[in-house]
C-alpha positions in Angstrom: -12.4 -104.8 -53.6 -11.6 -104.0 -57.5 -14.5 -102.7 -59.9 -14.3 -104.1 -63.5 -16.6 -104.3 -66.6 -17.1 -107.1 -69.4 -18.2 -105.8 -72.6 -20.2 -107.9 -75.4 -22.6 -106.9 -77.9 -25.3 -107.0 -75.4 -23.9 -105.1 -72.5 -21.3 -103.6 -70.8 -21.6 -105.0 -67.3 -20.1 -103.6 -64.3 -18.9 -105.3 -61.2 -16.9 -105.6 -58.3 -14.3 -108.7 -57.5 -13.9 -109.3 -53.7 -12.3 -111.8 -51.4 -9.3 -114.4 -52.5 -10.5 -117.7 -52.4 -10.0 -120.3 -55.0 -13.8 -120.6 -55.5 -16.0 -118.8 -57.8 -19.4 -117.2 -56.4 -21.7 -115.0 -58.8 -23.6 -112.8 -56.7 -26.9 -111.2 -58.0 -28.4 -108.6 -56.1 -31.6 -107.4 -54.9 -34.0 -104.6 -56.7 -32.4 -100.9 -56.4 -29.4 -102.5 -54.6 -25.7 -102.7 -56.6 -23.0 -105.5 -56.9 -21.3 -104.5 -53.4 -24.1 -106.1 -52.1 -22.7 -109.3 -50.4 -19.7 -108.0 -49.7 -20.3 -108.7 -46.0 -19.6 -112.4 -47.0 -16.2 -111.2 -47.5 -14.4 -111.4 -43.9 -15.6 -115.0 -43.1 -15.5 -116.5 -47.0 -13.3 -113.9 -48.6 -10.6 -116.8 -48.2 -12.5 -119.3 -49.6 -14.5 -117.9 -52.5 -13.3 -115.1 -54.7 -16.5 -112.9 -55.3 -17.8 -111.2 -58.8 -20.5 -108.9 -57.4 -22.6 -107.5 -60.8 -24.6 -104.7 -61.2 -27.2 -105.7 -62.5 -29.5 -104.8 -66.0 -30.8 -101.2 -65.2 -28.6 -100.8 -62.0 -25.8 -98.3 -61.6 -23.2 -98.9 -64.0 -24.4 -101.8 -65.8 -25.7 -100.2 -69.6 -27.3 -102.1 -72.2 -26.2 -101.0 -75.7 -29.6 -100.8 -76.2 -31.8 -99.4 -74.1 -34.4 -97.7 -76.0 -37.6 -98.7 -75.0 -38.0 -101.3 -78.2 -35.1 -103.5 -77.1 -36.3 -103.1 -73.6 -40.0 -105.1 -74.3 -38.0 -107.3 -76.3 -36.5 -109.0 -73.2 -33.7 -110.9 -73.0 -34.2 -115.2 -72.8 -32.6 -117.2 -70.1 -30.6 -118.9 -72.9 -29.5 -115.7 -74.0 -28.1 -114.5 -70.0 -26.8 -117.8 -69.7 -24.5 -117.4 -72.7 -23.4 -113.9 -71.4 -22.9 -115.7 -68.2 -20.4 -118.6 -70.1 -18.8 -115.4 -72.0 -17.8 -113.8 -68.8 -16.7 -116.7 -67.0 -14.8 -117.4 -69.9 -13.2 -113.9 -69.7 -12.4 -114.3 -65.9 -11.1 -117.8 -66.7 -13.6 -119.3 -64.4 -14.7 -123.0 -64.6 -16.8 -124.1 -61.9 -19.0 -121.7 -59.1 -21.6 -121.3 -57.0 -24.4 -118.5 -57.5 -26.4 -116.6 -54.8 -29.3 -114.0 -55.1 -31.4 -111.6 -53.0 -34.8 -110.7 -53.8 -34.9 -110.0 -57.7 -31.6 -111.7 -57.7 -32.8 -114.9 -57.2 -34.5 -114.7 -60.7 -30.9 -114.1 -62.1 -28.9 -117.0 -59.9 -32.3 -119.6 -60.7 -31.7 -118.8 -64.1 -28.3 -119.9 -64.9 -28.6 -122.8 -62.6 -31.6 -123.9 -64.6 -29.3 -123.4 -67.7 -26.0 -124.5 -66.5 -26.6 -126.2 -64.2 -23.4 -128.8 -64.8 -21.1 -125.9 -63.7 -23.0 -125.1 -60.3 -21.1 -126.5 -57.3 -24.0 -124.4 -54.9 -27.3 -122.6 -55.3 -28.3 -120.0 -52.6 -31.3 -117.9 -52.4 -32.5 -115.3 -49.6 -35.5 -113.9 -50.0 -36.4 -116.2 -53.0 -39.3 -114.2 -55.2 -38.1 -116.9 -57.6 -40.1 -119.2 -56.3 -43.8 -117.5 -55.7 -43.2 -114.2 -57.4 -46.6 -113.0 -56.6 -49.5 -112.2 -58.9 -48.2 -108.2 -59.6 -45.1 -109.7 -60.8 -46.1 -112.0 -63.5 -49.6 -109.0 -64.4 -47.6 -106.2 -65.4 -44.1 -108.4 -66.7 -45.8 -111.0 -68.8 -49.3 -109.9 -69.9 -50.2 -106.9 -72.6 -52.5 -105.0 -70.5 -49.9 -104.7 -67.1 -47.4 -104.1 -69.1 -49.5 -101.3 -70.6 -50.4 -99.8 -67.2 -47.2 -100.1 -65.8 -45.4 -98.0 -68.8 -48.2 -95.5 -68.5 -47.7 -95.7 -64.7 -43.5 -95.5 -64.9 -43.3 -92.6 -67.5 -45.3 -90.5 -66.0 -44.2 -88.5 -62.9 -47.0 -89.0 -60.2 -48.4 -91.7 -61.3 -46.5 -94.3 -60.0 -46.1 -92.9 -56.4 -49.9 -92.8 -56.3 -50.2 -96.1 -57.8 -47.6 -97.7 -55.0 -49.5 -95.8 -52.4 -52.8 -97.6 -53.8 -51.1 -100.8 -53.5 -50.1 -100.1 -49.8 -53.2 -99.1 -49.1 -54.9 -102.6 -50.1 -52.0 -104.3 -48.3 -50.8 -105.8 -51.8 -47.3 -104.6 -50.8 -46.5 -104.5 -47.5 -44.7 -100.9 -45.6 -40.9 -102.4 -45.9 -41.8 -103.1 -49.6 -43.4 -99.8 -50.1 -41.0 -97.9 -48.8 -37.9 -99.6 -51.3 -40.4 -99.4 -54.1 -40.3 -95.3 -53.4 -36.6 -95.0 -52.8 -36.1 -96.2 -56.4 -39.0 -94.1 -58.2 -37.9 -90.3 -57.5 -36.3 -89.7 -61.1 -37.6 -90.0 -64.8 -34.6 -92.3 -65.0 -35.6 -94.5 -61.9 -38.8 -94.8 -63.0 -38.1 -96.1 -66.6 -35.5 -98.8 -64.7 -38.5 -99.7 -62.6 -40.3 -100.3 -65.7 -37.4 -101.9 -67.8 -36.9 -104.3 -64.9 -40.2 -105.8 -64.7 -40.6 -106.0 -68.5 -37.1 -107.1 -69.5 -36.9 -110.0 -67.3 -40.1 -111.6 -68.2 -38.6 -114.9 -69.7 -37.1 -115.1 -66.3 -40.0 -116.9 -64.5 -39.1 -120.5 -62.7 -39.5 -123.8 -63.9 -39.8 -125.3 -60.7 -39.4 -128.6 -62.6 -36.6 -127.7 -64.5 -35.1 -126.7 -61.2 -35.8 -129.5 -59.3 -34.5 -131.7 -61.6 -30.9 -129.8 -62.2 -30.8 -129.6 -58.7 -30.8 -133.4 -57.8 -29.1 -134.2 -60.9 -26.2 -132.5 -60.5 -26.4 -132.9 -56.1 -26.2 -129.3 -56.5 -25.9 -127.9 -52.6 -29.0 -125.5 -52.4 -29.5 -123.3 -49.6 -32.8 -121.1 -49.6 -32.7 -118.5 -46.7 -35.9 -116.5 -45.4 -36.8 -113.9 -43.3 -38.9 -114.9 -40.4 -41.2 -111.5 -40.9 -40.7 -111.2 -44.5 -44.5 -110.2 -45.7 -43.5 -110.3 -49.1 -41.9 -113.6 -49.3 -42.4 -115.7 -46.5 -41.1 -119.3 -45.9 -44.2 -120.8 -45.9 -43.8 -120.5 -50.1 -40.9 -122.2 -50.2 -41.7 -125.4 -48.0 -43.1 -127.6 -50.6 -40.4 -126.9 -53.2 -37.3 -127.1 -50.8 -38.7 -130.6 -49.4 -38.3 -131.9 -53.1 -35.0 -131.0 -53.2 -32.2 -133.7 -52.1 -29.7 -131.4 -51.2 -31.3 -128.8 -49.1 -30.4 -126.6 -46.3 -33.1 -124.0 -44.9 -32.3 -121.0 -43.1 -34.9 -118.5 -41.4 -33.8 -115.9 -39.8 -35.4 -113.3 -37.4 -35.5 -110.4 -40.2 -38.0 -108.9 -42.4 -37.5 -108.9 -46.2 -33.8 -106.7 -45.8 -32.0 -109.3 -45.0 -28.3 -109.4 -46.0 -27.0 -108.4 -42.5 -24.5 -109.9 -39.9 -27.2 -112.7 -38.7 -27.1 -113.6 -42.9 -23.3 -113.5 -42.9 -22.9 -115.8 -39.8 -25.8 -118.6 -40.6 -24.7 -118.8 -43.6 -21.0 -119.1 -43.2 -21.9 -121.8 -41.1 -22.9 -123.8 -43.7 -20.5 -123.2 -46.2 -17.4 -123.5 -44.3 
């Protein structure tokens, strides 16, 4: 595995390059998590796919030019990643690939299929908040009042711990949620990437038609995976969409929402190869 980084005017993005294989896979990982992510996938695909694991915006190594807080409730648009997306590929002299995400991911991989689509030979998405993101998500990314109480709550030290415990307490997270939510809040510098993420990103949200439609369109292979005793995001949200969907393989597995483990690795290996 080799670490690299792609500068433009927006960003300079970090990530890691893994496995051989003569095809491309973006990899997009999960809240608090880093672009080593999937490298698990490596020993059973690394010889067919060649990986580009990113960290993602407000993730380890990954720097916006611009991260005052200004250009941070600007946001960025999904037109706007997918043209950073082309400019990398085009750096890395990649035509065609595939795209997975985990978790907050999935927002990032749905994203570029939705815009470019016509380069996606296959879609995967574990743990897919892409599709039901959940009330909290949408209140504090895309309205003015949660995104006011979630900058008051982020740059201030206790405030967000007791507001996370709150949220435990009327099960609105559940304890495995809780518990990665806390990991990623114990700095003034954590906190404000907590914040940055949910704000940033708020042009992300799904067009489930726009998806559906790329999807068939282009026979895209899609493969959604879920954790059996995932609280947060359970399969049940993704039933109705994936049935639309010509192309579509479903995978449960026996896990809770952390997911990208050996049982991942194998099931979906299984499919690809």
């Amino acid at each position: 595995m080799t670490q690299h980084y792609f500068e433009n005017d927006l960003v300079n993005l970090h990530y890691y390059k893994f496995g051989s294989g003569p095809k491309a896979m973006l990899c997009f990982h999960g809240y608090g998590m880093h672009g080593k992510q999937f490298k698990l996938l490596e020993s059973s695909l690394g010889h067919a796919y060649t990986f580009y694991g990113f960290d993602l915006f407000f993730h380890k190594e990954t720097k916006l030019r611009n991260q005052e807080l200004t250009a941070v409730k600007k946001g960025i648009t999904k037109k706007e990643f997918a043209n950073l997306i082309l400019e990398f590929c085009q750096f890395e002299s990649i035509i065609r690939f595939s795209v997975i995400g985990y978790s907050m991911g999935t927002h990032y991989a749905t994203v570029v299929t939705e815009e470019l689509g016509h380069l996606v030979d296959e879609y995967i998405v574990a743990a897919p908040s892409c599709l039901h993101p959940g009330l909290l998500l949408k209140f504090f990314s895309k309205f003015k009042l949660g995104n006011f109480i979630i900058e008051q709550l982020a740059l201030k030290s206790n405030a967000l711990v007791g507001f996370l415990n709150l949220l435990r307490k009327f099960k609105l997270i559940d304890q495995e949620g809780h518990q990665i939510l806390f990991n990623e809040i114990g700095t003034p510098e954590l906190r404000f990437n907590c914040y940055a993420c949910f704000v940033y990103l708020r042009y992300f949200e799904t067009d489930k038609n726009q998806l559906k439609k790329v999807l068939n369109q282009q026979n895209i292979k899609s493969i959604f995976i879920y954790g059996k005793r995932d609280q947060a995001f359970p399969p049940k949200h993704g039933y109705s969409f994936i049935n639309k969907i010509k192309n579509a393989r479903l995978i449960i597995l026996d896990e809770g929402h952390e997911m990208i483990k050996k049982s991942f690795v194998q099931q979906l290996t299984h499919q690809l190869i």
